[in-house]
CHARMM-style PDB file with segment names, atoms N, HN, CA, C and O in Angstrom:
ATOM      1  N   UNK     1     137.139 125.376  85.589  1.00  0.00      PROA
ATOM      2  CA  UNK     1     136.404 124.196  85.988  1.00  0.00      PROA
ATOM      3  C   UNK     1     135.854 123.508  84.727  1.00  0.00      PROA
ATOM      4  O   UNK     1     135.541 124.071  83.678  1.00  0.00      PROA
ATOM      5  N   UNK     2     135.772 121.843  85.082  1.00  0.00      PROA
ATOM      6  HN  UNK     2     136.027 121.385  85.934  1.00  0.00      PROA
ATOM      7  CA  UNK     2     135.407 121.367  83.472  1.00  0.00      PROA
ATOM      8  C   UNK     2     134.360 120.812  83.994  1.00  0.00      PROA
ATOM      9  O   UNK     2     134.385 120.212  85.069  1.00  0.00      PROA
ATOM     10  N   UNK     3     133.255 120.978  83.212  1.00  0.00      PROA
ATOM     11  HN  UNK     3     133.235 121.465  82.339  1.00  0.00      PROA
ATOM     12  CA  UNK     3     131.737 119.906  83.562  1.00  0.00      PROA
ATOM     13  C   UNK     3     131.593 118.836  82.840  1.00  0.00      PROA
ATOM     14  O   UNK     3     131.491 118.829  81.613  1.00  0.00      PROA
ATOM     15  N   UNK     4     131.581 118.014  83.463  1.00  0.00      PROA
ATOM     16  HN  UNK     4     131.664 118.020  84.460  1.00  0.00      PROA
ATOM     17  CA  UNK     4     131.300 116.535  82.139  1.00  0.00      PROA
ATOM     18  C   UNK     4     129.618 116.197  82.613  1.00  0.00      PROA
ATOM     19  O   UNK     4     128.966 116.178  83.657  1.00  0.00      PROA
ATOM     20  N   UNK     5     129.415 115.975  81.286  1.00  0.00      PROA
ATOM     21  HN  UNK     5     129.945 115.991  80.438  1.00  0.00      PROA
ATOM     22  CA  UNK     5     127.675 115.336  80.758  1.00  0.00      PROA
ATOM     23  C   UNK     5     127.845 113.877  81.436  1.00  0.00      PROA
ATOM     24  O   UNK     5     128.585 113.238  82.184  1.00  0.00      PROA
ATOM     25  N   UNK     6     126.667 113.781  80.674  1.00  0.00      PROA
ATOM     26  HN  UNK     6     126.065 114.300  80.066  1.00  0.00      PROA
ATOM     27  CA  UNK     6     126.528 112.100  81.246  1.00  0.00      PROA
ATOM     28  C   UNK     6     127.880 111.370  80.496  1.00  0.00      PROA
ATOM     29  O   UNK     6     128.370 112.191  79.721  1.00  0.00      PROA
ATOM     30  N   UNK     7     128.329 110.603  80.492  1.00  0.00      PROA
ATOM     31  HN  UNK     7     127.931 109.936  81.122  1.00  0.00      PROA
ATOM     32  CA  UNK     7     128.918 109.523  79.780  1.00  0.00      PROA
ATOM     33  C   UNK     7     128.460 108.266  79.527  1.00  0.00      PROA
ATOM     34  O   UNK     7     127.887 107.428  80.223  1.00  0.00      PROA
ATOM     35  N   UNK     8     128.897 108.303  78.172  1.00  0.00      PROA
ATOM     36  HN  UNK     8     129.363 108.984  77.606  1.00  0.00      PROA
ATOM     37  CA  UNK     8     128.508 107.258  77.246  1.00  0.00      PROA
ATOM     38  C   UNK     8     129.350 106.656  76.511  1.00  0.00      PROA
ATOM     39  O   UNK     8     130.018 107.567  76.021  1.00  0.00      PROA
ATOM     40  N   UNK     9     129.744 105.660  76.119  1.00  0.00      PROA
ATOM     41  HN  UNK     9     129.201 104.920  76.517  1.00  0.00      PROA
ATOM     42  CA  UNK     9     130.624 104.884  74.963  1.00  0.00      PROA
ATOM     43  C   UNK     9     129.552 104.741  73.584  1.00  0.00      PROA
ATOM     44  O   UNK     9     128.425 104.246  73.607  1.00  0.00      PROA
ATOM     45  N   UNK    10     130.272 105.335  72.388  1.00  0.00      PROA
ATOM     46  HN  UNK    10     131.187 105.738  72.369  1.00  0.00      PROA
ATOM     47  CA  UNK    10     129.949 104.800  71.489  1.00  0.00      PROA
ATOM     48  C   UNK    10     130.271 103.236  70.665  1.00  0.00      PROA
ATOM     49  O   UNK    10     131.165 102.390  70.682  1.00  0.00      PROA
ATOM     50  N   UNK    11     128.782 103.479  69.870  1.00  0.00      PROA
ATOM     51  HN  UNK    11     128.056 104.166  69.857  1.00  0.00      PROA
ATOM     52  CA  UNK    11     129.203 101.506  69.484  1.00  0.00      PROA
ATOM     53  C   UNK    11     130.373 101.400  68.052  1.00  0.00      PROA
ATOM     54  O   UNK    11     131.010 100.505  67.497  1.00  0.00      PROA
ATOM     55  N   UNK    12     130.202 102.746  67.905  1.00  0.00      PROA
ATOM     56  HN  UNK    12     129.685 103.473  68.356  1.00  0.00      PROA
ATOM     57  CA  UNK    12     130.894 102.732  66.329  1.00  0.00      PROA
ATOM     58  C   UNK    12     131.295 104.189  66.312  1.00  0.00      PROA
ATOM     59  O   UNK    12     130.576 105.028  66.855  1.00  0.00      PROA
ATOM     60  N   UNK    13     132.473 104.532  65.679  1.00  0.00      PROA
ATOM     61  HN  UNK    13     133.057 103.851  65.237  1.00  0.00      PROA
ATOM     62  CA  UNK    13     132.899 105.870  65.528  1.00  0.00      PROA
ATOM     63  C   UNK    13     133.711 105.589  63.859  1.00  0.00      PROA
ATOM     64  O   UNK    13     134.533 104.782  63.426  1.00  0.00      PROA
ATOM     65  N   UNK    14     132.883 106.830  63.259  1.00  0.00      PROA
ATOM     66  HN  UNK    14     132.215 107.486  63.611  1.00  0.00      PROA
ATOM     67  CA  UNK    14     133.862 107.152  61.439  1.00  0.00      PROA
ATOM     68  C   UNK    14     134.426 108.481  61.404  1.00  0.00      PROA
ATOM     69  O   UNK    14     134.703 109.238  62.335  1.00  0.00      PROA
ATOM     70  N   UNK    15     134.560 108.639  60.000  1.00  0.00      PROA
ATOM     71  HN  UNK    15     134.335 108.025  59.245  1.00  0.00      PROA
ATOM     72  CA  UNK    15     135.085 109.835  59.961  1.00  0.00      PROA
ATOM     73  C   UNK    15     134.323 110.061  58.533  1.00  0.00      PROA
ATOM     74  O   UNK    15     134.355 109.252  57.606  1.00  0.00      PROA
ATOM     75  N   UNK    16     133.626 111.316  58.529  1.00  0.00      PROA
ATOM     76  HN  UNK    16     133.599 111.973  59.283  1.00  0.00      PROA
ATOM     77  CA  UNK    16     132.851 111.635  56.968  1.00  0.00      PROA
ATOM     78  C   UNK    16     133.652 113.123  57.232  1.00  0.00      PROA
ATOM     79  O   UNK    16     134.340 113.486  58.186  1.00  0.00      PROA
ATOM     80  N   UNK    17     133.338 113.689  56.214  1.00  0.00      PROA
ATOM     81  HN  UNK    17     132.779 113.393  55.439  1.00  0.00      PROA
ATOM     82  CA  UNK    17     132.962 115.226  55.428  1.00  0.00      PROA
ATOM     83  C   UNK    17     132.269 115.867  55.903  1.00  0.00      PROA
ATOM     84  O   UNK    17     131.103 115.623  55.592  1.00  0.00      PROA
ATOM     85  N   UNK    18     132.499 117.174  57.020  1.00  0.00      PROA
ATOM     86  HN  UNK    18     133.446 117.372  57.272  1.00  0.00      PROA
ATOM     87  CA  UNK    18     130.891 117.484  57.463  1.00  0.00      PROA
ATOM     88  C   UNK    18     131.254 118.968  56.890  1.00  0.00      PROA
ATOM     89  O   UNK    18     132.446 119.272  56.950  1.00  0.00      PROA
ATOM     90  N   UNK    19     130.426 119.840  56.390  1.00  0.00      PROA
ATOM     91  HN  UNK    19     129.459 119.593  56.342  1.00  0.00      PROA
ATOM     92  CA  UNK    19     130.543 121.373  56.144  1.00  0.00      PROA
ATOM     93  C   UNK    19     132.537 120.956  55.488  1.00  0.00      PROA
ATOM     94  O   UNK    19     133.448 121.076  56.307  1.00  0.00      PROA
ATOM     95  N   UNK    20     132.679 120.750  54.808  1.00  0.00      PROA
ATOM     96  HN  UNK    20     131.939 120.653  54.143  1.00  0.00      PROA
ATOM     97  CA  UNK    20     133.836 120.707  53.802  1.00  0.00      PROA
ATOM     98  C   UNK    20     135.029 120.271  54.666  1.00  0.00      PROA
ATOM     99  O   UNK    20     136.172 120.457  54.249  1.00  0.00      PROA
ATOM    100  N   UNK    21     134.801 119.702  55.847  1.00  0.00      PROA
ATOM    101  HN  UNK    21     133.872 119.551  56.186  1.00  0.00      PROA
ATOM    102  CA  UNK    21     135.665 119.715  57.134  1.00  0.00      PROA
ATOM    103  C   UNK    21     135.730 118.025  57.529  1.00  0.00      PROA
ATOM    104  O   UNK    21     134.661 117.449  57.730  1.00  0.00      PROA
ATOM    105  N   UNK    22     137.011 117.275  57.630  1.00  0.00      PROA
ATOM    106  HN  UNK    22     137.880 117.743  57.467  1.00  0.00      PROA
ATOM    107  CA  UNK    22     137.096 116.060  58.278  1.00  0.00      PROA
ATOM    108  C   UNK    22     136.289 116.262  59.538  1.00  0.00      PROA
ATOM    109  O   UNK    22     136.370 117.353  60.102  1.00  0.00      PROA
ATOM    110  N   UNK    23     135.203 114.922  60.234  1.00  0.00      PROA
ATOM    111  HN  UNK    23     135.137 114.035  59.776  1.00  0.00      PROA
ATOM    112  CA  UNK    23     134.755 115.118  61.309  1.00  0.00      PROA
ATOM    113  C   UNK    23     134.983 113.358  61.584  1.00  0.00      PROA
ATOM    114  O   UNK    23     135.387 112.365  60.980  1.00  0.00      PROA
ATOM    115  N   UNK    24     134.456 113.731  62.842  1.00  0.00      PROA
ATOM    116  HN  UNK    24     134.127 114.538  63.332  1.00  0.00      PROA
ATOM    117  CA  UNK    24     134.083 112.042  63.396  1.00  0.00      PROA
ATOM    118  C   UNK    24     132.940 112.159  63.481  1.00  0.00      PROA
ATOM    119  O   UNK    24     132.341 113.228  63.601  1.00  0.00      PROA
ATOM    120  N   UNK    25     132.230 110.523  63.406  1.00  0.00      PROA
ATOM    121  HN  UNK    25     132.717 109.655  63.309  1.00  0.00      PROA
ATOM    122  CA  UNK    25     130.712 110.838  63.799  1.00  0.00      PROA
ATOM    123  C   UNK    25     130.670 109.739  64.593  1.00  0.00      PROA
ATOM    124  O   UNK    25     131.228 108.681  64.302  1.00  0.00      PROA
ATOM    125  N   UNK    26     129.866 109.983  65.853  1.00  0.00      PROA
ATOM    126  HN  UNK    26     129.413 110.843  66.089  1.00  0.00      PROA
ATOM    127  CA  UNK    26     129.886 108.694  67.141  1.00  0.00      PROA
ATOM    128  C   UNK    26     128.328 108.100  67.100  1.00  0.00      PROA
ATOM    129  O   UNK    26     127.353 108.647  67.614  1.00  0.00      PROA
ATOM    130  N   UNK    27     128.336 107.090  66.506  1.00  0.00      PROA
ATOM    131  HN  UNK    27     129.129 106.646  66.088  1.00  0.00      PROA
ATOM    132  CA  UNK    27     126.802 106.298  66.626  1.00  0.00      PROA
ATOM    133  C   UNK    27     126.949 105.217  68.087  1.00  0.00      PROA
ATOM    134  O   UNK    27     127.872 104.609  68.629  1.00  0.00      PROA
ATOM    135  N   UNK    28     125.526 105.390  68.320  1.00  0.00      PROA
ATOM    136  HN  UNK    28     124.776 105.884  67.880  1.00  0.00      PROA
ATOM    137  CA  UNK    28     125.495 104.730  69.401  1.00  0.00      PROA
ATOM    138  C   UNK    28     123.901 103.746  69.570  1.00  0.00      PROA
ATOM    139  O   UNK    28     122.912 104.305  69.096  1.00  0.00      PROA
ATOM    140  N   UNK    29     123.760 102.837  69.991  1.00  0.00      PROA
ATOM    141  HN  UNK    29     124.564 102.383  70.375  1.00  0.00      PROA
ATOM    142  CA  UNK    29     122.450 101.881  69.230  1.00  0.00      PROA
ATOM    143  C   UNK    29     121.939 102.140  67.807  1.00  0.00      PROA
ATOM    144  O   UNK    29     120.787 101.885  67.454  1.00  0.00      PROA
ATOM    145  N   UNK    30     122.974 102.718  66.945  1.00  0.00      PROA
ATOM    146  HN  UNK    30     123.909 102.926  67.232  1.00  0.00      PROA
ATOM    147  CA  UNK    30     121.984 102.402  65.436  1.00  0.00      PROA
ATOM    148  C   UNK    30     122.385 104.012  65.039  1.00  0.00      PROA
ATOM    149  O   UNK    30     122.526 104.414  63.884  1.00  0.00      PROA
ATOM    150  N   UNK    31     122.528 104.800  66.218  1.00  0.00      PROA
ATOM    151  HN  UNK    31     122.413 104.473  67.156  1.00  0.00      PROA
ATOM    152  CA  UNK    31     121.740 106.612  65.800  1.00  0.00      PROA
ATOM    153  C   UNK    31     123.307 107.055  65.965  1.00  0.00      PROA
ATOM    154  O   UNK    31     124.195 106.654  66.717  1.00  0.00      PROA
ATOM    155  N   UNK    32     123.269 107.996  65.002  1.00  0.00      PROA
ATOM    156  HN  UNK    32     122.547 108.322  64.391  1.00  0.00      PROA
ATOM    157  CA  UNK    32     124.186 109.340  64.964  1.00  0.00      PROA
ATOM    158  C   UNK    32     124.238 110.188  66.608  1.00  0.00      PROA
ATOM    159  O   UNK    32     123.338 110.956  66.946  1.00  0.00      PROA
ATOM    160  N   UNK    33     125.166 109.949  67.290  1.00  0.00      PROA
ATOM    161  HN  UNK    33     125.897 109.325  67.015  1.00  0.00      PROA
ATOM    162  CA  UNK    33     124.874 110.667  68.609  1.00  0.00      PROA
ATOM    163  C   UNK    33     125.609 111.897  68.520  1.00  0.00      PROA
ATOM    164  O   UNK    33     124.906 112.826  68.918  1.00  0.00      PROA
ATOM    165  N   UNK    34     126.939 112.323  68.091  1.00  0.00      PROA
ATOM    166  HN  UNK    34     127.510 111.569  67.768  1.00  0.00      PROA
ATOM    167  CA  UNK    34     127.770 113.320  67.763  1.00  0.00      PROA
ATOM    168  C   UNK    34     128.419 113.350  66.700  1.00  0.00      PROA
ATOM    169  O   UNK    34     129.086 112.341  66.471  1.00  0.00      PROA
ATOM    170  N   UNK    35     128.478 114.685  65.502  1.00  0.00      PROA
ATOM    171  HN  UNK    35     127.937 115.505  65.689  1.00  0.00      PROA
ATOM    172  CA  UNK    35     129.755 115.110  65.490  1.00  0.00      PROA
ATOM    173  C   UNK    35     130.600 116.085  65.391  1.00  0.00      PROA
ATOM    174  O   UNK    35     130.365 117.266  65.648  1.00  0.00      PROA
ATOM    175  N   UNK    36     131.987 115.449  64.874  1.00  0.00      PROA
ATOM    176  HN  UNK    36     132.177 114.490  64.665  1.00  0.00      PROA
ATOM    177  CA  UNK    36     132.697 116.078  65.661  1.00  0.00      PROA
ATOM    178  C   UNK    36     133.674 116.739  64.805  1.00  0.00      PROA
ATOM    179  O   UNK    36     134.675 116.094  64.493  1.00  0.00      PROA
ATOM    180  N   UNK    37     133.502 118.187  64.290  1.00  0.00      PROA
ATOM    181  HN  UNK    37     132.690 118.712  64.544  1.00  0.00      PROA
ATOM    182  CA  UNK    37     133.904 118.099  62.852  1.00  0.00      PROA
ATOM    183  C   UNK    37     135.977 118.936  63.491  1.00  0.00      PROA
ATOM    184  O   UNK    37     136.187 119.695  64.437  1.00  0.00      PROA
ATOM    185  N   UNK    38     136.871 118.429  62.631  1.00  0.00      PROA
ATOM    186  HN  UNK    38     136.700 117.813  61.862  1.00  0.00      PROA
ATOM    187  CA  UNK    38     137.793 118.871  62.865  1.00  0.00      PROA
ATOM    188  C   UNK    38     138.832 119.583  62.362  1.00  0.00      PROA
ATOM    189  O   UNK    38     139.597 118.868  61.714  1.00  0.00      PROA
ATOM    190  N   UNK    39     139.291 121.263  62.448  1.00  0.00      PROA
ATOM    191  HN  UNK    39     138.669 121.843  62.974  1.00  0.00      PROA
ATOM    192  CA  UNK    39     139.875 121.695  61.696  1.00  0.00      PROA
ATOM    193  C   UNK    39     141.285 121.629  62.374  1.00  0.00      PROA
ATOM    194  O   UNK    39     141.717 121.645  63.526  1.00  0.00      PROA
ATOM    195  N   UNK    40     141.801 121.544  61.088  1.00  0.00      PROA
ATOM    196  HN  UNK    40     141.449 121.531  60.152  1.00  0.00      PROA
ATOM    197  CA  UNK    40     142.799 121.272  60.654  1.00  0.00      PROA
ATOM    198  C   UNK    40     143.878 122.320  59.958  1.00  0.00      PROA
ATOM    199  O   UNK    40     143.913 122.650  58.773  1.00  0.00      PROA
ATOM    200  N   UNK    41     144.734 122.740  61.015  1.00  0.00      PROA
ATOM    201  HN  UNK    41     144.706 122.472  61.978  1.00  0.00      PROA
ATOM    202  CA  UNK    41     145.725 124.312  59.932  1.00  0.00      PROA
ATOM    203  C   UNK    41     147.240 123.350  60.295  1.00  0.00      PROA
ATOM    204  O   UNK    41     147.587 122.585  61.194  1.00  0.00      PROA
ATOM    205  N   UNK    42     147.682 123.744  59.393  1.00  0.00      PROA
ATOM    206  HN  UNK    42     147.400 124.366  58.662  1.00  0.00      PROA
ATOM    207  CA  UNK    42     149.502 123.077  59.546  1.00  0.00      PROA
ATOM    208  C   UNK    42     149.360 121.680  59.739  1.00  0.00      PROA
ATOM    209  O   UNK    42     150.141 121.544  60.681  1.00  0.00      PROA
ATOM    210  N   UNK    43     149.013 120.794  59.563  1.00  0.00      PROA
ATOM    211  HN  UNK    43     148.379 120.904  58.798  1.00  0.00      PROA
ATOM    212  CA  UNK    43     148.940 119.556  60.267  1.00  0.00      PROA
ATOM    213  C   UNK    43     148.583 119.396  61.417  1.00  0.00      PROA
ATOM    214  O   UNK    43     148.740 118.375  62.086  1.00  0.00      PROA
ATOM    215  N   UNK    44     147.960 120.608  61.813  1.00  0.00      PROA
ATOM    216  HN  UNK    44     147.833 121.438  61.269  1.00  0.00      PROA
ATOM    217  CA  UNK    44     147.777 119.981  63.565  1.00  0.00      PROA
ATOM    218  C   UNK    44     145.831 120.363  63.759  1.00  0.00      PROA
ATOM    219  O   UNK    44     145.069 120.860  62.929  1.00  0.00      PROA
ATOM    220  N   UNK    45     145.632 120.023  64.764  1.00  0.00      PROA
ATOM    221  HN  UNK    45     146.251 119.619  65.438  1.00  0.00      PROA
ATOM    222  CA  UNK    45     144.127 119.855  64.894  1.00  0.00      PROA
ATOM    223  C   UNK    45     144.029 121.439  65.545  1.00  0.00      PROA
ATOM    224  O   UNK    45     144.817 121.675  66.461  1.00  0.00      PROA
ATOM    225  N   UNK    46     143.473 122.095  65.289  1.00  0.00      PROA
ATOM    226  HN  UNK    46     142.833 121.904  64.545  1.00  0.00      PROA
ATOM    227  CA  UNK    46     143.143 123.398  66.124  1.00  0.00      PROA
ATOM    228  C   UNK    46     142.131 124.115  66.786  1.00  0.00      PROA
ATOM    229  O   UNK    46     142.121 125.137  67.472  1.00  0.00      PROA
ATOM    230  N   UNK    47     140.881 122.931  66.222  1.00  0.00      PROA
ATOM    231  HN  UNK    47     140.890 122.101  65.665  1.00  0.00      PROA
ATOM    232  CA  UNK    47     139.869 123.430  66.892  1.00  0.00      PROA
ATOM    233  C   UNK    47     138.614 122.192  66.540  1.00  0.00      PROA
ATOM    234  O   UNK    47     138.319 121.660  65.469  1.00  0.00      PROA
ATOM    235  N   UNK    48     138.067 122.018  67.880  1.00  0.00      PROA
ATOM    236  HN  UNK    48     138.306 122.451  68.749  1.00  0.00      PROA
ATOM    237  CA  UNK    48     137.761 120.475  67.771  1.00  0.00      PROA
ATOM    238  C   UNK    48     136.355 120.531  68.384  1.00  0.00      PROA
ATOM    239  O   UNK    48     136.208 119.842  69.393  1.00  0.00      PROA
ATOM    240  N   UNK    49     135.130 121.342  67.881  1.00  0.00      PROA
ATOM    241  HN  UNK    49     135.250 121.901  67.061  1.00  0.00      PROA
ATOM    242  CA  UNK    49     133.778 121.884  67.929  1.00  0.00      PROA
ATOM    243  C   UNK    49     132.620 120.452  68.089  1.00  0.00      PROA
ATOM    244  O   UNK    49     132.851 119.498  67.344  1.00  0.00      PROA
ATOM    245  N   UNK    50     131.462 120.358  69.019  1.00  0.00      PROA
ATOM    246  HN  UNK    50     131.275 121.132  69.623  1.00  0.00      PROA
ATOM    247  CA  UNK    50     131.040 119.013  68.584  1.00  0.00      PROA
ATOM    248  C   UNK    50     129.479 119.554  68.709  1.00  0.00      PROA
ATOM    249  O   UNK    50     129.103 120.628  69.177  1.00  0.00      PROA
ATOM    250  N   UNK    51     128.642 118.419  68.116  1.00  0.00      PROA
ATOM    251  HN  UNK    51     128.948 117.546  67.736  1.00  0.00      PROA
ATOM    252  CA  UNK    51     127.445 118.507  67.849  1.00  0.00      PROA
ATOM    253  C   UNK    51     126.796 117.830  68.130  1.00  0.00      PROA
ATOM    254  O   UNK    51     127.043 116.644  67.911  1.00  0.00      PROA
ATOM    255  N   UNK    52     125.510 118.255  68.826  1.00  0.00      PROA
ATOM    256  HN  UNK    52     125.309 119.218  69.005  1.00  0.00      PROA
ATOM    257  CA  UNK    52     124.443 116.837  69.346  1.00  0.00      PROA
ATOM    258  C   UNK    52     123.226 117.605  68.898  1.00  0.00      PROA
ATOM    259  O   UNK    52     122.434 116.691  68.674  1.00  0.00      PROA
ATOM    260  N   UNK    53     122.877 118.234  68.750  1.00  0.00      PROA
ATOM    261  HN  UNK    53     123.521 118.977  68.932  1.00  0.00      PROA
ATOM    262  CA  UNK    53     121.810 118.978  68.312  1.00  0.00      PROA
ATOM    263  C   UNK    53     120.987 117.496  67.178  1.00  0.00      PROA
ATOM    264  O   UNK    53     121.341 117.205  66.035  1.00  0.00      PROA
ATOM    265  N   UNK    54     119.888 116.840  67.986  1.00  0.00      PROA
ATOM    266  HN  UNK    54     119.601 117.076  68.914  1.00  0.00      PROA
ATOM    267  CA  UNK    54     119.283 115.732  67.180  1.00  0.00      PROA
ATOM    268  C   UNK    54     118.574 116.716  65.338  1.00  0.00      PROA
ATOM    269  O   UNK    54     118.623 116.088  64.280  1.00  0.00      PROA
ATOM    270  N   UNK    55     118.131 117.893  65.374  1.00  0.00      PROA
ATOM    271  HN  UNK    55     118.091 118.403  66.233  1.00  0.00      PROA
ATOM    272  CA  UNK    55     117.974 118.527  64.370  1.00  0.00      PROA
ATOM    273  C   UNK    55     119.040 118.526  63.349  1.00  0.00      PROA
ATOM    274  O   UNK    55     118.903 118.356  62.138  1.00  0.00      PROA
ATOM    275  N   UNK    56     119.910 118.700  63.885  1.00  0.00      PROA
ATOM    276  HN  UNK    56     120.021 118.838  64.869  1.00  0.00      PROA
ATOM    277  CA  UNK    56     121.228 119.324  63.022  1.00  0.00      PROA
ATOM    278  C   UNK    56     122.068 117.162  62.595  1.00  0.00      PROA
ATOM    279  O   UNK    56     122.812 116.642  61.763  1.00  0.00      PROA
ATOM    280  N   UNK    57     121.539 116.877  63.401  1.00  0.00      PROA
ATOM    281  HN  UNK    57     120.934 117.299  64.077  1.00  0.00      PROA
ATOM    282  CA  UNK    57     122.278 115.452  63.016  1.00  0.00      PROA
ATOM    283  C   UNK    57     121.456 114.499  62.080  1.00  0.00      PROA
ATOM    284  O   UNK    57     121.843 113.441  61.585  1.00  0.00      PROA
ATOM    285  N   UNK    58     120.258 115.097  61.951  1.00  0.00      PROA
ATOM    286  HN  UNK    58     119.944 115.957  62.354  1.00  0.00      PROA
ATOM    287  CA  UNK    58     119.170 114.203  60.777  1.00  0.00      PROA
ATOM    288  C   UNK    58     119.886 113.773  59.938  1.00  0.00      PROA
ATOM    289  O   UNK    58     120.136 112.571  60.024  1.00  0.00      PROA
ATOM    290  N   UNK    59     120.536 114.590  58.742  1.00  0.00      PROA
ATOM    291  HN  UNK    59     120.333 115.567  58.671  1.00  0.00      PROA
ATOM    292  CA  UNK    59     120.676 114.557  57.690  1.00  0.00      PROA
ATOM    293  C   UNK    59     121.674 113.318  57.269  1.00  0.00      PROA
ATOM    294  O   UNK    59     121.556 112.602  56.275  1.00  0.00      PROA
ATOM    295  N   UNK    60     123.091 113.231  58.691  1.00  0.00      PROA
ATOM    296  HN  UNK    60     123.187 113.813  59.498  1.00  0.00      PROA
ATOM    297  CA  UNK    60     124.028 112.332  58.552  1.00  0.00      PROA
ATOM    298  C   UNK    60     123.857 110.464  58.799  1.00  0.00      PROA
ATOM    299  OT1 UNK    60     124.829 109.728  58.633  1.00  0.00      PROA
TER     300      UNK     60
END
């Protein structure tokens, strides 16, 4: 079974460096809402972890 959160559209989505790792980051009115850091083995995406923790998103 899959649970979905609220939904939301972000206003802007990038891509930075997070922990030495390509991520996305989803802002939404102004603020950092997720991200979304993505590893990467062989060319392919393998594991795709995300973050909302407002503590852990200060810094970005």
């Amino acid at each position: 079974m899959v649970r979905v959160g609220r939904q939301w559209r972000p206003d802007r989505i990038g891509l930075v460096e997070a922990g030495g790792e390509p991520a996305l980051v989803f802002h939404r009115e102004g603020r950092v809402c997720s991200v979304d850091p993505l590893r990467i083995t062989d060319g392919l995406i393998t594991a795709h972890p995300r973050v909302i923790n407002p503590d852990k998103l200060s810094h970005v």
